[in-house]
N, C-alpha and C positions, 0 to 999 in steps of 0.2 A: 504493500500500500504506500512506500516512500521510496518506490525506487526510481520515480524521473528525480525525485528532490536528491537524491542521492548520486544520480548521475551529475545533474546539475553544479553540485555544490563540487564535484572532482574535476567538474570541465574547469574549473576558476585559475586553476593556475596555469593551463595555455592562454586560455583569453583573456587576461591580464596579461602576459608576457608578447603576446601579437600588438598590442598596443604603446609598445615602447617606443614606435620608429615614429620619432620627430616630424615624419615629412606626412602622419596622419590628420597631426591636429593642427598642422603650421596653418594653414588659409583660415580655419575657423578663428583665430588667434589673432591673425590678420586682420581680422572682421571685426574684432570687437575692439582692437588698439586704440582706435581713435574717439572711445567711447569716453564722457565726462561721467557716465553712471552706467548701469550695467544690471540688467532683474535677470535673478534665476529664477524659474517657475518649474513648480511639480506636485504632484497630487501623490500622497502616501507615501512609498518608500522615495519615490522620486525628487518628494519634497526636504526629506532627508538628506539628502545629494543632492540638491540646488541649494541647503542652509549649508555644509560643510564647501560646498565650491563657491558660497560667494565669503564665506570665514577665509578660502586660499587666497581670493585674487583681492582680498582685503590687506591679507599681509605683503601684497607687493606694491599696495598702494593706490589702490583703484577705489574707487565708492562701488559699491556690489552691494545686492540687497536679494533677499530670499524675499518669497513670496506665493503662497498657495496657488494655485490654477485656476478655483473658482472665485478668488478673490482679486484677482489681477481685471483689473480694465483700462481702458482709454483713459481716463480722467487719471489715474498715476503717471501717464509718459508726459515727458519734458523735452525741449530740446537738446541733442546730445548723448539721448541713452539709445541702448541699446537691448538685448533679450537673448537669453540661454532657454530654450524650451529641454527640458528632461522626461523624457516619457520612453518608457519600454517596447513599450508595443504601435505606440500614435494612433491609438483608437480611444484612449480615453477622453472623453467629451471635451471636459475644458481643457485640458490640453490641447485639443485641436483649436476651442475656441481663443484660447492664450497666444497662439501661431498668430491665426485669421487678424484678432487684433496686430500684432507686432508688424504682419506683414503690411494691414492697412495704415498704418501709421509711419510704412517705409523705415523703420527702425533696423538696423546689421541683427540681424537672425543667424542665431546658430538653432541646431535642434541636436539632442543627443539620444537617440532612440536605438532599437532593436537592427537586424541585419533585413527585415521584411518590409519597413519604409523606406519608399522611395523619394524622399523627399529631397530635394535639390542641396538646402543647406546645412542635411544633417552628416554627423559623423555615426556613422554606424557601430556599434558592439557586436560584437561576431557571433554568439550565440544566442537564439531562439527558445526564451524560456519553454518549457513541458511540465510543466507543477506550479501550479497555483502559488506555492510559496516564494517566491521572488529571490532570485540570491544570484546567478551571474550577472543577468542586467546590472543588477545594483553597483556589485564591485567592479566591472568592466567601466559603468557611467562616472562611481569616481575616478578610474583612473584616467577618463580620458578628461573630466573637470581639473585632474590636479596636472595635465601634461599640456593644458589651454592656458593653465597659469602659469607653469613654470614658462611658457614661450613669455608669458607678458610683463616675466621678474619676479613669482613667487621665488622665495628660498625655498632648496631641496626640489625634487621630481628631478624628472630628465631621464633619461632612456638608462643606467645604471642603478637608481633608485626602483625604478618600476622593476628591472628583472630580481632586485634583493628583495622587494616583497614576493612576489613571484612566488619565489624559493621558499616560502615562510607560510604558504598556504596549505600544509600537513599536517601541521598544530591540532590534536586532539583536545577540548576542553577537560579540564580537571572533573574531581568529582563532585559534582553537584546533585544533590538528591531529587527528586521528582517534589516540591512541594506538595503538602497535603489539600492547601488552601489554595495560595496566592504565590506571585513572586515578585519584588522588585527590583529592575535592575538601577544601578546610579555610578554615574561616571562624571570626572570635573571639566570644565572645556569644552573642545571637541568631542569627547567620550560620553557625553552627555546624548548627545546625535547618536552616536553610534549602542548608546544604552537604550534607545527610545528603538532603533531601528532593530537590533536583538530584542526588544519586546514584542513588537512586531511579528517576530518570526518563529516567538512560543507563541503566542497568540493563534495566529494563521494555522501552525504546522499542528503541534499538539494541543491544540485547544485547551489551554491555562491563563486563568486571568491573569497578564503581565504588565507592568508599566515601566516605561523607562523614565529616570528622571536624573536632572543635574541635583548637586550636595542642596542648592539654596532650597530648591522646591520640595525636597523630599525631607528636608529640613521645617518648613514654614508648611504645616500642614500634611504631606500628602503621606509621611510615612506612621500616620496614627490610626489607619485601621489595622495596621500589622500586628501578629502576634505569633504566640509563638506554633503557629500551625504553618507559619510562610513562612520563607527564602529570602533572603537579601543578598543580590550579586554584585560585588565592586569591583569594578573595573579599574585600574590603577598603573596608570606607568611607572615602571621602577625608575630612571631617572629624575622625575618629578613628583612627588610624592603630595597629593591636596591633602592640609594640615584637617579641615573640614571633612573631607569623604572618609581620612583614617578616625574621625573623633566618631562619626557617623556608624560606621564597622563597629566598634566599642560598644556605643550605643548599645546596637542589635542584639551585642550578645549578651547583654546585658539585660533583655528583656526576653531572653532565649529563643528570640528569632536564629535560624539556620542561617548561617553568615558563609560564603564563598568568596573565592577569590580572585580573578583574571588578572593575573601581572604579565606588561610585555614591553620590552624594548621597545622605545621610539629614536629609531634611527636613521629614516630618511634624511630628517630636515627638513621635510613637508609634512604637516599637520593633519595634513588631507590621506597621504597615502600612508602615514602610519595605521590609520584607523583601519586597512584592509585586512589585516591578518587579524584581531580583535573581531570585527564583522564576520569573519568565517567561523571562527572558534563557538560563534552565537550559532552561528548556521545550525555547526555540527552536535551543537545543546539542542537546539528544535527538533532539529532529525534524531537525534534520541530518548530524547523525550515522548516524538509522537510514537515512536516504536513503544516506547513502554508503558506505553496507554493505549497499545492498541488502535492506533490515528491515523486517518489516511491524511497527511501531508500535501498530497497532490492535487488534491480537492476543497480547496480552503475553505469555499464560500460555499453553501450548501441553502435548503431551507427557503424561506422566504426572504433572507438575505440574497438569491439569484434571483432574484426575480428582475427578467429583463428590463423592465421600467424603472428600475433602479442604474441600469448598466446602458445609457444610450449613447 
C-alpha cells in the first residue's frame, strides 16, 4: 500500500543530483535579475518551497516575498516585480490562476513545476509524482529555488553543494515511536518550514494528527494540548544549537511527552538546501509510520475530502 511512496522517496537522490548543471536554471535566473521585488506563490507543500526560496534569495539581497496561491492577486503587483509560480503538477486551480495573473500583468515569470507541463517559462523537475504523498517534487522544487538563487548571489548552492546533498539522501530517521495520540514537530528558522512540511507528510501518508511548528509558536500556545500520550520531534542543527527549541525539548520531558530527536549537519552554506536531507528523513518517518498502521500512503485524500468540486 506504500510502494509508489517508496519508490518515490528513492528516486530523490538522482533527481536532485540531475539538477546540478548551472546551465538549467541560468535563463530562469536571468528573468528575474532585474526584479526590485520578487513573489513566490504555492498552495501546500509548494507553498513551503516558495517561503524557504524566497528566505534564499533574501539572503542575497533581493526583496522576495512568499505568498499562498489563493491569496495572490493583481492589486499586490507593483512596478518592478516579478513571480516564481511552484506547483507540481500545474493543475492546481490557483496556481494556474497565480500564472494567468502574473502573465496578464506582463511581470518575468518563472514557473517550477513537474516534467508533464509544458509551459514555456517553466523549469521542469524530472520526476512525475505516483503517490498522493508528495516528496520528489518537493525536494527537486527546492533544489532548483536554491540553484535560481545561488545564480542571483545566495551564499552556498552551486553544482558541488547540490551533488553533497545528493549523497546524504540515505539517512534512515532515528527511532521515533508511532505516537498514541498526537505529534508535534518544531524546528528554529528554516526548520521550522521544513517541521511544518514533515507534518505534512505524517499527516497525508499515515494519517496522525501532526503539526509543524517554529520554538515561538509552539511556545505561545500551540504546545498545551500535549501530553503525555504525544511525540515531540526537534529538529536541530548540531552547528547551531536554538537556546529556545533545547529549553522546549526539557520542557516535554518534563511533562513526559515522548521527546525525539533529528540532529544534522548544515553544511552547504545554503539554508535552503540544507533543509533537503532533514525533509527526506521526515519522508522516511511517514512511510513508516503508515506501514505501521497499516496506511495506504498513496492514497492520501480519500472520502468526501475527493470530492471533485473541491479539486477544480
Amino acid at each position: 500500500m506504500t510502494a509508489q511512496l517508496e519508490r518515490m522517496i528513492a528516486a530523490q537522490p538522482a533527481a536532485v543530483r540531475s539538477l546540478a548543471d548551472p546551465a538549467l536554471t541560468a535563463p530562469a535566473a536571468d528573468r528575474l535579475a532585474g526584479a526590485r521585488r520578487i513573489w513566490l506563490i504555492g498552495t501546500g507543500a509548494s507553498l513551503h518551497a516558495a517561503e524557504l526560496g524566497a528566505a534564499e534569495l533574501g539572503a542575497a539581497g533581493h526583496d522576495a516575498r512568499w505568498v499562498a496561491a489563493n491569496a495572490f492577486t493583481g492589486s499586490l503587483i507593483r512596478d518592478g516585480d516579478a513571480a516564481v509560480v511552484v506547483t507540481h503538477t500545474g493543475k492546481t486551480a490557483y496556481a494556474r490562476r497565480s500564472r494567468r495573473i502574473a502573465l496578464d500583468a506582463g511581470l518575468p515569470l518563472v514557473s517550477v513545476t513537474g516534467p508533464q507541463v509544458d509551459w514555456p517559462e517553466a523549469v521542469r523537475t524530472p520526476v512525475a509524482e505516483t503517490s498522493e504523498t508528495y516528496t520528489v517534487s518537493y525536494t527537486a522544487a527546492l533544489t532548483v529555488l536554491a540553484q535560481i538563487a545561488h545564480h542571483l548571489g545566495a551564499p552556498g548552492g552551486g553544482p558541488r553543494a547540490v551533488e553533497a546533498v545528493a549523497g546524504r539522501l540515505y539517512e534512515e530517521p532515528g527511532e521515533v515511536p508511532v505516537p498514541a495520540r498526537a505529534m508535534a514537530i518544531v524546528g528554529p528558522g528554516p526548520w521550522s518550514v521544513t517541521a511544518r512540511e514533515g507534518a505534512l507528510k505524517i499527516r497525508e501518508g499515515a494519517r496522525i494528527l501532526c503539526e509543524g511548528f517554529d520554538p515561538d509558536r509552539l511556545l505561545h500556545g500551540g504546545a498545551v494540548p500535549y501530553t503525555a500520550a504525544d511525540t515531540l520531534l526537534v529538529l536541530q542543527p548540531t552547528a547551531d544549537a536554538d537556546e529556545l527549541t533545547t529549553a522546549l525539548r526539557h520542557a516535554a520531558a518534563l511533562e513526559r511527552i515522548q521527546v525525539a530527536t533529528f540532529s544534522t549537519e548544515a553544511g552547504t552554506g545554503s539554508a535552503l538546501l540544507d533543509q533537503i536531507p532533514m525533509t527526506v528523513r521526515l519522508q522516511r518517518l511517514a512511510l513508516r509510520f503508515a506501514r505501521q498502521r497499516g496506511q495506504d500512503a498513496d492514497l492520501a485524500i480519500t472520502g468526501a475530502w475527493a470530492d471533485p468540486d473541491l479539486w477544480p
